[in-house]
N, C-alpha and C positions, 0 to 999 in steps of 0.2 A: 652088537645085536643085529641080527640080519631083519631085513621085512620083505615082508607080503604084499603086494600092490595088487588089488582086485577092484577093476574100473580107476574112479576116483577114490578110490577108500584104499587108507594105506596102514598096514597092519603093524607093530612091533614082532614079536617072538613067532615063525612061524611052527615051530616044535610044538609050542602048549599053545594053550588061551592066550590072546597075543591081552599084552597087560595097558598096549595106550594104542587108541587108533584116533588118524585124521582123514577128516571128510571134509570136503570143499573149505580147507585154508583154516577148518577147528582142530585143534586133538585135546582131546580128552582119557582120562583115565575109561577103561571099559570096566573096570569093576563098580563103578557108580551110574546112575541112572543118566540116560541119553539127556546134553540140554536140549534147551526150550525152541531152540534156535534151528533145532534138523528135526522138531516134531509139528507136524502140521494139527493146526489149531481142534481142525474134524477129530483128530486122533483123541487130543488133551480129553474133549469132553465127549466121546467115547467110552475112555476107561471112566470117567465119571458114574456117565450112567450105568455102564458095566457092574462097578463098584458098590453104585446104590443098595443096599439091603441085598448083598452079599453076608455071607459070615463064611470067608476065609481070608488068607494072607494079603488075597490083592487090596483090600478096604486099606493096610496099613501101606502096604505099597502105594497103594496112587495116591492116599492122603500125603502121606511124607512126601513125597515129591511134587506136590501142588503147593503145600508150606513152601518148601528147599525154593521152589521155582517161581513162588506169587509176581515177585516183582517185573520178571521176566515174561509173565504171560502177558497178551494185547489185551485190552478193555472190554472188546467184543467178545473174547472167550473169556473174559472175567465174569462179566455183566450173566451169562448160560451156567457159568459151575455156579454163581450167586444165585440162580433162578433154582438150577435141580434141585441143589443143596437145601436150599428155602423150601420147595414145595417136597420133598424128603422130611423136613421137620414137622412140615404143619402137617403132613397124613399120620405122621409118629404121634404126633399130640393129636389127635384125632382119635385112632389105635386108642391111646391112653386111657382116655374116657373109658374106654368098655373093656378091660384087661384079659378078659375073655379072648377078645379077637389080636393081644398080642404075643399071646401064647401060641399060637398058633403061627403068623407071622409079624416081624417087624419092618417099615416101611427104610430101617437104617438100619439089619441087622441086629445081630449079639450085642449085650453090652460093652464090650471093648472094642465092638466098630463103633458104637453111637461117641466113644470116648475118641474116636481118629476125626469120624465129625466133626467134632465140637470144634478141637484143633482146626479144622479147614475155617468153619466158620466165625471161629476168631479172627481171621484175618480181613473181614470186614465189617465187624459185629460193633467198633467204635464207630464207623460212620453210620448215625439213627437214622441221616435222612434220607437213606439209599432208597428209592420208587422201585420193587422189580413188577415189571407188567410180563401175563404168560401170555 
């Protein structure tokens, strides 16, 4: 297999879609989501809020890869996706109360994003005695 070397980034196949590439001493599969470790933290809870009361594909995209990635993120960007996440739910239950106003819109989209939610927020939904301060 021939590569592609552009900078530090070094490519497999250059004919197609190269199928693995390495950056600074990783490689990885490119047909799987970037790890934790070449995305800067601003990024992570970016697509978060991004994400928030969306209703399209990226809600299942960044949730599945915040699952895939929990352990790998730092505490500090744990501690912000636990805060958006948090206060995305409690405007949802809010919303609720008057159904009126979730017809209209959801503070955590479509049904089947609120369902990617839930998923994110399993991940620390057994610790009760988590404090988030906004």
């Amino acid at each position: 297999m021939s590569k592609l070397s552009v900078g530090r980034i070094t490519f497999g196949s250059e004919k197609n879609l190269p199928d693995e590439m390495t950056l600074n001493h990783i490689t990885f599969k490119t047909n799987k989501p970037a790890p934790v470790e070449i995305i800067p933290n601003w990024m992570i809870i970016d697509a978060i809020r991004y994400s928030i009361g969306r209703q399209t594909t990226q809600v299942e995209t960044t949730c599945s890869w915040v699952v895939e990635n929990w352990f790998w993120i730092n505490t500090v960007t744990k501690m912000q996706i636990m805060r958006d996440v948090e206060k995305a739910f409690k405007e949802h239950a809010q919303y609720a109360k008057k159904p009126r106003l979730l017809k209209i819109h959801s503070p955590l989209g479509a049904k089947c994003d609120i369902e990617q939610w839930k998923k994110v927020r399993k991940l620390w939904s057994k610790y009760k005695n988590i404090v988030l301060k906004n």
